[in-house]
DOPAMAR-74643 format. One record per residue: residue in three letters; x, y, z of N, C-alpha, C in turn. Coordinates in steps of 0.05 Angstrom, whole numbers, plus 5000, padded with zeros to 4 digits. Example, Ala and Ser with C-alpha at 12.3 -4.5 7.8 and 13.67 -1.06 7.14 Angstrom:
BEGIN
ALA526448865156524649105156526449345156;SER525749555142527349795143525850015157;
//
This chain:
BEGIN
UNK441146125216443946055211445546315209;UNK448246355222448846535223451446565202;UNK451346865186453246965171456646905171;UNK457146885151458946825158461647045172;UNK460647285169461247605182460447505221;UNK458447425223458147415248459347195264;UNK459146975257461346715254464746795260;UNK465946995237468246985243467847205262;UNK466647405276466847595299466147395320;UNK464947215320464247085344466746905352;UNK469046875337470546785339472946905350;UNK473547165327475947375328474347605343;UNK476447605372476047905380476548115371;UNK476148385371477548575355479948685374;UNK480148525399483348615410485048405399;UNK484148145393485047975378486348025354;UNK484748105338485948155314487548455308;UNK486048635324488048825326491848865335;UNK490548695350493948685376495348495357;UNK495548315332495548175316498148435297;UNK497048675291498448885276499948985280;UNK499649085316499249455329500149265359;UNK501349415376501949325399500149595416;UNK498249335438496049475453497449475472;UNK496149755491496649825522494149795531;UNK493049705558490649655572491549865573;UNK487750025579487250235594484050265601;UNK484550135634480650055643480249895630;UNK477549965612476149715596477549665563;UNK478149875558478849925526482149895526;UNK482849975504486049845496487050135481;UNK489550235480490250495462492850445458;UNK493350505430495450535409496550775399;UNK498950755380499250965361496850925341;UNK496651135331495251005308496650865296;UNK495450675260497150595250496850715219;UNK495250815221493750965195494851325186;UNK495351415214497351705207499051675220;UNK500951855222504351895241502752075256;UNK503551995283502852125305505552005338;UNK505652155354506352115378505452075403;UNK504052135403501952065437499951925420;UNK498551605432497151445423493951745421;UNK492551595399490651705403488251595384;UNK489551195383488050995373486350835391;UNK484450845397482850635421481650465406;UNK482150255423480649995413477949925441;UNK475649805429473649725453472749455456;UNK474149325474472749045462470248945464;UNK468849105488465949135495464549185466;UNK464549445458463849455424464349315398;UNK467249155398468249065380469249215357;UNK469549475372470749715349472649825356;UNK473750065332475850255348475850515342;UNK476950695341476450925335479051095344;UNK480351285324482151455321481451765327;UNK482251845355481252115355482752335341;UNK485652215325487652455313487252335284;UNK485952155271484952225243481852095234;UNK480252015259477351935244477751655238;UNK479951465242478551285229476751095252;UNK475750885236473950755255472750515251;UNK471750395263469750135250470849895273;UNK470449635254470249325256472949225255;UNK472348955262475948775248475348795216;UNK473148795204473248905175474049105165;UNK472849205176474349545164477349535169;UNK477649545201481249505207483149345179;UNK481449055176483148935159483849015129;UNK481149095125480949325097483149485093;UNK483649785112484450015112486949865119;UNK488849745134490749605141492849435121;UNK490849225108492049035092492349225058;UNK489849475062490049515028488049315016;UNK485849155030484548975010480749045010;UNK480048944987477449114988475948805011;UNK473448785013471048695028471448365026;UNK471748285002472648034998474347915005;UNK477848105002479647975010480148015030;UNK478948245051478848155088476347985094;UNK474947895083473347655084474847365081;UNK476547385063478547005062480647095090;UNK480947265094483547255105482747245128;UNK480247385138480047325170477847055168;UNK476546975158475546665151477446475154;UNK479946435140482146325137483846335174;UNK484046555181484746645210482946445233;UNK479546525225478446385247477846175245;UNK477745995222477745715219474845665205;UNK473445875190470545965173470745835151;UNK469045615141469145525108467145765105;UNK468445925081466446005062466245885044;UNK463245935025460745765018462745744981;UNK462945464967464445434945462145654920;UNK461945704898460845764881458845604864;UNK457145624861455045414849456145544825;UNK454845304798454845424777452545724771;UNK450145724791448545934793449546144792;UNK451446164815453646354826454546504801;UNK457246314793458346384774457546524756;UNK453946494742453846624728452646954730;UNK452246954769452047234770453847324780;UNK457147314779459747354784459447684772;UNK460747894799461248094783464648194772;UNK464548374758466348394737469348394757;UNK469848444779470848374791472448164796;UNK470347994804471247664810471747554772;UNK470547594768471447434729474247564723;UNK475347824735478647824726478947714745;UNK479247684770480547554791480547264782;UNK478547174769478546894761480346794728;UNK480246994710482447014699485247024702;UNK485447164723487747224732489346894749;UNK487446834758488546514774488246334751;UNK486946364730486946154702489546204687;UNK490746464685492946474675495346424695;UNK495046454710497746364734497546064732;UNK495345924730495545584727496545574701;UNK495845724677497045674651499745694651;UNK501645904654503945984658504945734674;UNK503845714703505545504722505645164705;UNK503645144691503544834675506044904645;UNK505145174637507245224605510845144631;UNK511445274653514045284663514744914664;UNK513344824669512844484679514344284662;UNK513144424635514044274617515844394592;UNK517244654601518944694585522144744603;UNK523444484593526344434614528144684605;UNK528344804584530145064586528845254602;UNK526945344612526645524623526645484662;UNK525845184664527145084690529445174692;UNK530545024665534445094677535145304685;UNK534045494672534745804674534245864700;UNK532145834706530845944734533045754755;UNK532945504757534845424767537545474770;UNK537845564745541745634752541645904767;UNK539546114769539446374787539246304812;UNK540045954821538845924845537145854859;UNK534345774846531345724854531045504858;UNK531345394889530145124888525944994884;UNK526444774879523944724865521144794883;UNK521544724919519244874930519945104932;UNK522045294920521145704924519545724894;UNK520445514875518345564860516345504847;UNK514545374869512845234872511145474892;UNK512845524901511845754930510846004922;UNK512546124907511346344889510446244870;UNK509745994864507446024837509846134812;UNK511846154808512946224785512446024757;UNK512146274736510846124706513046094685;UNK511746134661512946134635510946114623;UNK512046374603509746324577511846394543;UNK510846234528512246204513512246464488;UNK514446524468514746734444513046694435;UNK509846654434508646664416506146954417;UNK504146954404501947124400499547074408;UNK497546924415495446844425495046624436;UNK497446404457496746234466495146214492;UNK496046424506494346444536491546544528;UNK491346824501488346814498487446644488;UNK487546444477485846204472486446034480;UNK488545934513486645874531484545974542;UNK484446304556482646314570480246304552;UNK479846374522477646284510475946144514;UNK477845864509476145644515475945544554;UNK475945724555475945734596472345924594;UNK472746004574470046134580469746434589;UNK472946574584472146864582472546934565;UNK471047264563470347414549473047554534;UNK473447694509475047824505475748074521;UNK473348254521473948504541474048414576;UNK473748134580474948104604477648034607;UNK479047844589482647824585483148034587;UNK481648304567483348504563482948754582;UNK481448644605480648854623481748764645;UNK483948594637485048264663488148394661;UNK488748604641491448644631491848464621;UNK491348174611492948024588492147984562;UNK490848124559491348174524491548544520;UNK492248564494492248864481490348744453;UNK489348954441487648984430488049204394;UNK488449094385488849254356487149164331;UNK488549364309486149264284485348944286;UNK487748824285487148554277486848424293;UNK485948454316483948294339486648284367;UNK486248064387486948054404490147974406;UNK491948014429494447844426495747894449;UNK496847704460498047754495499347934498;UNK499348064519501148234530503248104535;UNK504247864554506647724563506647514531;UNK509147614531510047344511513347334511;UNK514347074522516946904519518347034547;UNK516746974565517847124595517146934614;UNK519646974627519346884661516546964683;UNK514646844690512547034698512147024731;UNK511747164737511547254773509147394781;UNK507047194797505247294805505047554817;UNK503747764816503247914843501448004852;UNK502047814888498447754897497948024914;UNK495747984929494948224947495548084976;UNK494648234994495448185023494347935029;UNK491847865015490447605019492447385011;UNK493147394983494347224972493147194951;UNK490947344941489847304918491847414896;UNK492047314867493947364849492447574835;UNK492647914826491648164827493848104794;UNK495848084792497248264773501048044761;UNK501548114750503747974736505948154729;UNK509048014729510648224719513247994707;UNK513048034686514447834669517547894661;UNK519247724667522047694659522147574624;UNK523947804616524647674581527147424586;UNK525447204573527147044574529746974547;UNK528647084525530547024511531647354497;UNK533547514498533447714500534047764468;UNK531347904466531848034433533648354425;UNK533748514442535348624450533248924440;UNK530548944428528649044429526149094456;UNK526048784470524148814490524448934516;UNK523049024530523449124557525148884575;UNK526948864588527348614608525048544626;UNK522948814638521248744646518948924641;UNK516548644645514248684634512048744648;UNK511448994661508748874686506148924673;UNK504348794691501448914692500549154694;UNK499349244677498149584674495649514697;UNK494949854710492749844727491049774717;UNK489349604735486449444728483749444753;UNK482149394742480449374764480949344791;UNK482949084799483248944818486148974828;UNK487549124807490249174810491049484806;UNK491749594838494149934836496749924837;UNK497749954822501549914834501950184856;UNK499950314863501350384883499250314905;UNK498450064908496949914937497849724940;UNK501349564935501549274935504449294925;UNK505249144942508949084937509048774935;UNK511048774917510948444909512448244932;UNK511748064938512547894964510448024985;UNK509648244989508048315014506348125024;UNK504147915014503047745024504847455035;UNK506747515037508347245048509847395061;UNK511247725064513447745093511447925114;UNK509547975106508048205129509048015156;UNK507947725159507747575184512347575200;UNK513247665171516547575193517247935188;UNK516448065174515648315182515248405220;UNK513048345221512448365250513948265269;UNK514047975258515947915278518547985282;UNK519948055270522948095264522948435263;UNK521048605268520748885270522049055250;UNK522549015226524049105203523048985175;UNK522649125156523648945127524749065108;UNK526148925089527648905070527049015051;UNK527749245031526049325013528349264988;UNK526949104963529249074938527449144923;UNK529049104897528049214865526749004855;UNK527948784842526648584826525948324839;UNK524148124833523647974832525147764849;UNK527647734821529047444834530447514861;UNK531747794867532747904895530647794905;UNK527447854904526547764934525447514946;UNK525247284916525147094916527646914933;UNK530046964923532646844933532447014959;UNK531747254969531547325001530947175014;UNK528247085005526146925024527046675021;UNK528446535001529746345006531946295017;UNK533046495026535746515038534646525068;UNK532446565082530546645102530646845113;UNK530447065092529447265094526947335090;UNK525547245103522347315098519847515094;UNK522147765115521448025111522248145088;UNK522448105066523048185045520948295026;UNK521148505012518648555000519648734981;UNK518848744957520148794930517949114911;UNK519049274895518749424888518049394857;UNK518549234848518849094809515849024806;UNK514649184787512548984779509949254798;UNK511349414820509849714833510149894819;UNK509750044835511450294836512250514858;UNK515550554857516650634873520150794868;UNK520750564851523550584860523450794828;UNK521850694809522050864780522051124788;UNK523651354773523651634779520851774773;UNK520151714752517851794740515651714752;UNK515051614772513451494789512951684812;UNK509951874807508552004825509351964855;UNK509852144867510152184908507551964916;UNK504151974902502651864918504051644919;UNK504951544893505551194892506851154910;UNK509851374909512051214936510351204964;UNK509451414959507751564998505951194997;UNK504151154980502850924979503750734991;UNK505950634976507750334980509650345004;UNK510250495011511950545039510050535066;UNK507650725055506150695079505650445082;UNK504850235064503849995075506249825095;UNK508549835087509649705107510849845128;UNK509850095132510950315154508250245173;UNK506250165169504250025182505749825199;UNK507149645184508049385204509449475215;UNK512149555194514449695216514949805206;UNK516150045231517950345220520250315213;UNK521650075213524249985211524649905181;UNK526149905164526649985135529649895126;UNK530149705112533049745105532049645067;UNK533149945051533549815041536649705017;UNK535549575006537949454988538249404949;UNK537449654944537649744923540149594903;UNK540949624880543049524870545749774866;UNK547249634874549649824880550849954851;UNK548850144834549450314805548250444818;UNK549250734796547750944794544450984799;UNK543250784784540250744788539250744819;UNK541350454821539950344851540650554876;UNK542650714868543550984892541151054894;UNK540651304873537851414865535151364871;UNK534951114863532451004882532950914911;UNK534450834918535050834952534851084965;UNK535451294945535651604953532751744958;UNK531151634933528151814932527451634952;UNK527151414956525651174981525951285009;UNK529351365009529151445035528651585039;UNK528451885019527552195039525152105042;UNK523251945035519851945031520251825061;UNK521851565060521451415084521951695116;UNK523751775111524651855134522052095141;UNK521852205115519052415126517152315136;UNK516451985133514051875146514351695169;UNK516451865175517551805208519751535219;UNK519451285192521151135185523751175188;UNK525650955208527850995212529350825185;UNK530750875174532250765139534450765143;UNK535750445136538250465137538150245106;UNK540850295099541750225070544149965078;UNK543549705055545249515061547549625038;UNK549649605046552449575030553849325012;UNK552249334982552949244968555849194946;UNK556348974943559349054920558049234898;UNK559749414886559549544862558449314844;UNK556649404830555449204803553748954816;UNK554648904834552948594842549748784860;UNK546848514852545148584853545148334882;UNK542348414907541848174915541448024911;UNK540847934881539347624870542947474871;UNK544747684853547447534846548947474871;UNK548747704893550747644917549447324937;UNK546647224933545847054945546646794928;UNK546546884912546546624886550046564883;UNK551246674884553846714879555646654907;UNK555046834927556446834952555446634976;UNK552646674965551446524994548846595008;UNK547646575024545946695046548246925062;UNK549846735071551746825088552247155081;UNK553547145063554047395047551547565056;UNK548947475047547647635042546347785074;UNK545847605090546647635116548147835128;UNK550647785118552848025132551148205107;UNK551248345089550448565084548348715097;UNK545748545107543748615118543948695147;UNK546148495157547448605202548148885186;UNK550648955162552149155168551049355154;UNK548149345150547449655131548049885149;UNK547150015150547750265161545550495152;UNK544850705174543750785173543851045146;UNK541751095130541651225107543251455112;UNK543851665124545951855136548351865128;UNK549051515145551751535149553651415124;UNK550751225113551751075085552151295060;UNK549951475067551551665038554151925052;UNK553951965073556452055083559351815065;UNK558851685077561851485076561551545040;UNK559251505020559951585001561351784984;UNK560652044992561252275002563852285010;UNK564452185028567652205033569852065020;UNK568751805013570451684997570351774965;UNK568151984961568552114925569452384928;UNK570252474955571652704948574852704951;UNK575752444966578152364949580052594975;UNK579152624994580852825011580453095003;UNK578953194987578453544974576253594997;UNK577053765016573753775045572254005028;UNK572954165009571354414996569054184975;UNK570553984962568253804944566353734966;UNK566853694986565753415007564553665022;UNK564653895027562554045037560554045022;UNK560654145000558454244971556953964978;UNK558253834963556453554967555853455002;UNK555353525019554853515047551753655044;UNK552653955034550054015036548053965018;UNK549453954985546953864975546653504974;UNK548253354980546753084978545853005014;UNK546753035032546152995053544253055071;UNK544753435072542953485091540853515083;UNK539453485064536653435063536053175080;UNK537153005077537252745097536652815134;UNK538152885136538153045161535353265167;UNK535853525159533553635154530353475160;UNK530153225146528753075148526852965173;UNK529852875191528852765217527552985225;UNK525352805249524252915272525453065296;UNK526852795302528052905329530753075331;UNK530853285345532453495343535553295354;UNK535053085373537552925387539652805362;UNK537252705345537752565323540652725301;UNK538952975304540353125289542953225294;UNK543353295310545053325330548353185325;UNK546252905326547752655329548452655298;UNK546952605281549252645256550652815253;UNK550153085254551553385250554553225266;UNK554253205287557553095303558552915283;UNK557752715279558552525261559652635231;UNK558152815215558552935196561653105194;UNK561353235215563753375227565953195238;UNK565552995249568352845246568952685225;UNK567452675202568852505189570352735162;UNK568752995170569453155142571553435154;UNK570953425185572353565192572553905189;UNK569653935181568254135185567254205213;UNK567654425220566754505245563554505249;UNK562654455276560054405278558154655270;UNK557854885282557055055272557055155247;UNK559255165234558455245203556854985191;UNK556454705195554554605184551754635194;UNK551554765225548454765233547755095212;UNK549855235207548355495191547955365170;UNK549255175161547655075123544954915132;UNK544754735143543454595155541054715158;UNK540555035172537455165174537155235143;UNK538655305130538255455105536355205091;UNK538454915092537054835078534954595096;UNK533154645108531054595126528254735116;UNK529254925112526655155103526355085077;UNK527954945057527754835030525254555035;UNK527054325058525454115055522954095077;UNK523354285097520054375106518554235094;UNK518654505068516354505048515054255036;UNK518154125034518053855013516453725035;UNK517053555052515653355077513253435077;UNK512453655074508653805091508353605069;UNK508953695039508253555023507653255019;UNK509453065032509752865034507852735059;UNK507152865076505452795094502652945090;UNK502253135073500053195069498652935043;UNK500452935031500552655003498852405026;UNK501152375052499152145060497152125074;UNK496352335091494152445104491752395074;UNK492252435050490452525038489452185021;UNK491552105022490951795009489151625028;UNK489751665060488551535084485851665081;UNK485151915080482651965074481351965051;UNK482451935032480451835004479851545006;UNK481351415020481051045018478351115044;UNK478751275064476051165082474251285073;UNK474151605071471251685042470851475031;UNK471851385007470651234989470250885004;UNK470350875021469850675040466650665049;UNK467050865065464350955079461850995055;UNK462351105039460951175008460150855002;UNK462850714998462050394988459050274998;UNK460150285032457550105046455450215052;UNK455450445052452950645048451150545022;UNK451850585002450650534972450650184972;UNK451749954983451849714989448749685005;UNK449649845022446349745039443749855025;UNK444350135019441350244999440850064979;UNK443349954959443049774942441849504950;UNK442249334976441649164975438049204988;UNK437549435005435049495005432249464988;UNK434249584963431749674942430949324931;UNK432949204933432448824926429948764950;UNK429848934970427548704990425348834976;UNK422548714985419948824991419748965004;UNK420448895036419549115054422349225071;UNK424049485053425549595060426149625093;UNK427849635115428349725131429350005142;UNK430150155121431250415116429950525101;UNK429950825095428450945082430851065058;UNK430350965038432050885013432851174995;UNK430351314994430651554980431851834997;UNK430851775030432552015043435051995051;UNK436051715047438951625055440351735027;UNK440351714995440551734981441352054977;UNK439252184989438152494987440752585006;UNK440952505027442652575045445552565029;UNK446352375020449152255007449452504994;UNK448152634970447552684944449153024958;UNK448053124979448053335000450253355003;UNK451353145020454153075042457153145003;UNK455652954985458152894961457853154951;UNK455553364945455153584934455653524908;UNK453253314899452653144868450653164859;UNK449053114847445952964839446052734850;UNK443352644864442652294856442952124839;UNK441752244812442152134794444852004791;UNK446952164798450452124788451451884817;UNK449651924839451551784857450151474849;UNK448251394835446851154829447851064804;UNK448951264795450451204757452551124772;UNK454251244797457251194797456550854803;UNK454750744823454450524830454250274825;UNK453650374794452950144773455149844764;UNK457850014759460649814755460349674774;UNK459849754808460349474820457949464836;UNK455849434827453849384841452949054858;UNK453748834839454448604853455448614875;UNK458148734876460048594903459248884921;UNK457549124921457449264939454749124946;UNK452648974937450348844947450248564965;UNK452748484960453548154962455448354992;UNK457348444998458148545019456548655040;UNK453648775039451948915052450348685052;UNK449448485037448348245043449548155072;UNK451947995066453747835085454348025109;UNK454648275109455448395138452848505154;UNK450448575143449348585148446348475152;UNK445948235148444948035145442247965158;UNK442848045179441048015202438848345202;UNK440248465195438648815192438048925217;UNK438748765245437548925270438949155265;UNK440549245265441849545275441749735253;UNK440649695229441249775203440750015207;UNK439050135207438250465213439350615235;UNK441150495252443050605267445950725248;UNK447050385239448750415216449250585207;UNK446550585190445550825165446851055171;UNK445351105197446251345212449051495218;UNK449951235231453151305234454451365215;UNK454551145193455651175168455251395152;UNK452851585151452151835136453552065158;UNK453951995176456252225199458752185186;UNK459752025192461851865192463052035155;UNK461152005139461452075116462352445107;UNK459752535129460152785134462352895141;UNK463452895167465652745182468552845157;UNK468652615144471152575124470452865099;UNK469052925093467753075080470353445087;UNK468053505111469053665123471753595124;UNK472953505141476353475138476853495117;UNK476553425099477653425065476953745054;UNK475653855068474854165065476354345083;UNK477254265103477654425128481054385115;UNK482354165103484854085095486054305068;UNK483654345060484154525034484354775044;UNK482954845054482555145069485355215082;UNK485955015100488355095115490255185092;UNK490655115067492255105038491755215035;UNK489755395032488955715013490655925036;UNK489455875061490556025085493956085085;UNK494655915085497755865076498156045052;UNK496856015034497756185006496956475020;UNK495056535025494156755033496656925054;UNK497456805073499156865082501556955073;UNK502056755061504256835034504356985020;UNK502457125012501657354991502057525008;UNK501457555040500757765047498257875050;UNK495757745036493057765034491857775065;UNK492857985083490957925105488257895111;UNK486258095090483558025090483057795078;UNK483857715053482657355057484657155064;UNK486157255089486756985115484657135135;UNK483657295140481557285161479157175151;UNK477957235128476556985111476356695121;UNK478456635107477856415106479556255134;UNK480056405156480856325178477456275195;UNK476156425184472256385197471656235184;UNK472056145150471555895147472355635157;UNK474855675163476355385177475155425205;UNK473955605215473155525247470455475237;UNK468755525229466655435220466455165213;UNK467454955198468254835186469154645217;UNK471154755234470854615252469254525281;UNK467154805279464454725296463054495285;UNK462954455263461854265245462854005253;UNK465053915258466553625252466253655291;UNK465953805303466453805338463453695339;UNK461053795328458953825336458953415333;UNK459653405303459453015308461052925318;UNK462952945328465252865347463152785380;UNK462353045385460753015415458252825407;UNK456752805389454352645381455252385380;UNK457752305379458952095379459452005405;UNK461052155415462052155443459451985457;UNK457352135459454852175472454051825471;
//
């Protein structure tokens, strides 16, 4: 009987599901793309449908429709397991009670997590003031039914003693994010709030971010989920598992702050809508990886970007950090034009779709929208409206890629401020050499997140298959030199890479079970996969080096940039030598 891994490939091609993301070009037998995993310009993504793989010759990546769906969606082994199952028409197998009780720690929050979203959605059911509420913002009864929206009431331990008597554990609620933990025992995190799932690309429910419903004038207005096992706020934007599909199609999406904005979007049919509340992104205090994180995922679908922040001080600001990030990651960003004070949730609820519609035809590109700002706060003074030209603008500019681009605003800039062109292209280099610096940064940030997710990838199913090995009798691999090798490649002990293994040893055994099932190729695998590992290794070495080199330069240190300029070629005989062994 065949797997259910081999089942859904026998079904889904990998041009199938690829061309699904990424728009393919034939070429001969194979298919080539941009990538979708780094910013690049000349394709240098091949797909094979002979193989059923693909492979990136400008950043390494590689593999299956699993892997693709993995590295792509943001979801670990499981949740590109429902989603392409669900795709090819695959029942996977229900849970015995057996099952259940060798569930790893994993699946028991994920299963908390859907016990409290049914608690919340039954507490909303039956309490009519908190309908009303939700209702008078607009929400008809299938959007909220659609998102699963809850309620949980002012109190102190009602959801933990439901899940109690559900049969979990305390350090699982509280490893679920819904309880906190003090002298005097357990007590919810959400209490007397509006509650809003937030699922992953699958649709599985990962995390929560709660509206205060009755305002004490002490509580946060909003409440989210702290990182957890199964939940990063910076791998997952809220709405993302319901607009990726009008995403694609509609070649743009919508980026807002809270909740009810993207709820009333998508009910207005805006579908591409995808929300920031409950992440992280739009908060100031919120690390570059996180923005670099959450942008990349829908700079995957599309490069096309509008977003629609709330028209205060705040929402400027965060439209502001969103866009330089966006535009450095090659993202074209344009900003919708909101009334002063009104948010999207109010202009839909208030004005209409319609309304909200024309804001979205007439955004305008991030440039020109804080230009017109700009012009209209300097009130006719062109000495204010220069100062502020250069410092709020041309970093914007600066930004782009293309030199046409630039060009093209600088003219624009100049007719509306009436500054001559040349004296803004001399501010303009000055301040270029400022945001250089900043972008390397911002694209080195994502270069470096794309390669820690496939390292620790490759690492996963590597230690998945040794792990599920040492369970047979008669091994197919040789368990201790694969191990020995890893230990080499990580520059660890054994001992430590078998300690790291331990938290998820279930679902890395149960994954290397199911994909690899059959064992014919396993010691090929092995193989590739311990390159492959190497591979990422090196780059992550050869990436640092280039950074010392840089400093070195900078100092002036010519003897160690000739250093470590023989290390970086060294370093790259190394990653050429498996490049051709590949090839081969």
């Amino acid at each position: 009987m065949n797997s259910p891994v081999a089942t859904i490939k026998e079904r889904l091609s990998i041009e199938e599901v690829v061309s699904t993301y990424i728009k393919l070009e034939r070429m001969g037998a194979n298919l080539k793309a941009r990538c979708p995993f780094h910013n690049e310009k000349s394709p240098s993504f091949f797909v094979s449908p002979d193989r059923g793989s693909y492979y990136c010759f400008g950043c390494g990546a590689s593999g299956d429709i699993f892997t693709f769906v993995e590295e792509f969606e943001g979801l670990d082994f499981k949740g590109a397991l429902k989603l392409l199952a669900d795709k090819a028409g695959v029942q996977l197998g229900k849970y015995t009670e057996a099952d259940k009780k060798n569930q790893s720690e994993k699946e028991r929050l994920l299963d908390a997590i859907e016990e409290a979203t049914k608690f919340f959605e039954n507490n909303l059911s039956q309490n009519q003031e908190a309908i009303e509420y939700i209702k008078g913002r607009g929400l008809e009864e299938n959007t909220i039914k659609d998102f699963r929206i809850g309620f949980v009431k002012a109190e102190w331990r009602t959801l933990y003693d439901h899940l109690q008597k559900k049969g979990f554990k305390d350090v699982e609620i509280e490893k679920a994010g819904l309880s906190k933990k003090t002298d005097k025992g357990y007590y919810d995190r959400f209490r007397g709030r509006i509650m809003f799932p937030i699922s992953d690309s699958s649709g599985r429910v990962i995390a929560f971010s709660g509206r205060i419903f009755a305002d004490d004038g002490k509580s946060a207005k909003y409440l989210n989920s702290p990182d957890t096992l199964i939940f990063s706020k910076s791998s997952v934007l809220y709405g993302l598992d319901k607009a990726k599909e009008s995403i694609r199609k509609n070649n743009f999406s919508i980026l807002v702050e809270g909740q009810m904005d993207l709820v009333l979007s998508h009910q207005a049919g805006y579908k591409n809508t995808v929300a920031t509340s409950g992440t992280a992104l739009s908060d100031s205090t919120v690390s570059k990886e996180n923005a670099v994180s959450n942008l990349g995922l829908v700079r995957r679908i599309s490069e096309n970007i509008v977003l629609a922040f709330d028209a205060d001080k705040a929402g400027l600001n965060a439209s502001g950090r969103a866009g330089k990030i966006a535009l450095a990651l090659g993202m074209d960003v344009k900003v919708a034009s909101l009334p002063e004070g009104v948010d999207p949730a109010d202009l839909i609820s208030k004005s209409g779709p319609a309304a909200w519609k024309e804001a979205i035809k007439d955004s305008k590109h991030i440039i020109e929208f804080l230009l017109n700002k700009v012009i209209e706060s300097a009130g006719g003074d062109m000495r204010k409206a220069g100062r502020e030209i250069k410092e709020k603008i041309f970093p914007y500019v600066a930004s782009l890629d293309s030199s046409i681009e630039k060009m093209h605003f600088l003219k624009k800039i100049s007719d509306a401020s009436s500054i001559p062109e040349t004296a803004l292209k001399d501010d303009l280099k000055k301040v270029e050499m400022i945001v250089k610096t900043e972008n390397k940064e911002t694209i080195t940030v994502a270069k470096e997140a794309t390669q820690i997710f496939r390292k620790d990838y490759i690492e996963r199913k590597l230690l998945g298959i040794l792990l599920w090995q040492k369970t047979l009798a008669t091994p197919k691999v040789d368990i201790h030199l694969a191990i020995k090798q890893i230990a080499d490649i990580l520059k660890i002990s054994e001992e430590v890479i078998l300690e790291k293994a331990k938290e998820t040893e279930q679902d890395l055994v149960f994954e290397a079970e199911v994909f690899y099932g059959n064992g014919s190729s396993l010691v090929t695998d092995v193989k590739e996969l311990l390159q492959n590992l190497e591979e990422e290794y090196l780059k992550e070495d050869l990436a640092r080096k280039i950074r010392e080199l840089y400093e070195a330069e900078q100092n002036k240190d010519s003897d160690r940039a000739i250093e470590i300029l023989k290390e970086c070629q060294a370093i790259n005989i190394k990653i050429e030598s498996i490049t051709r062994g590949r090839l081969k």
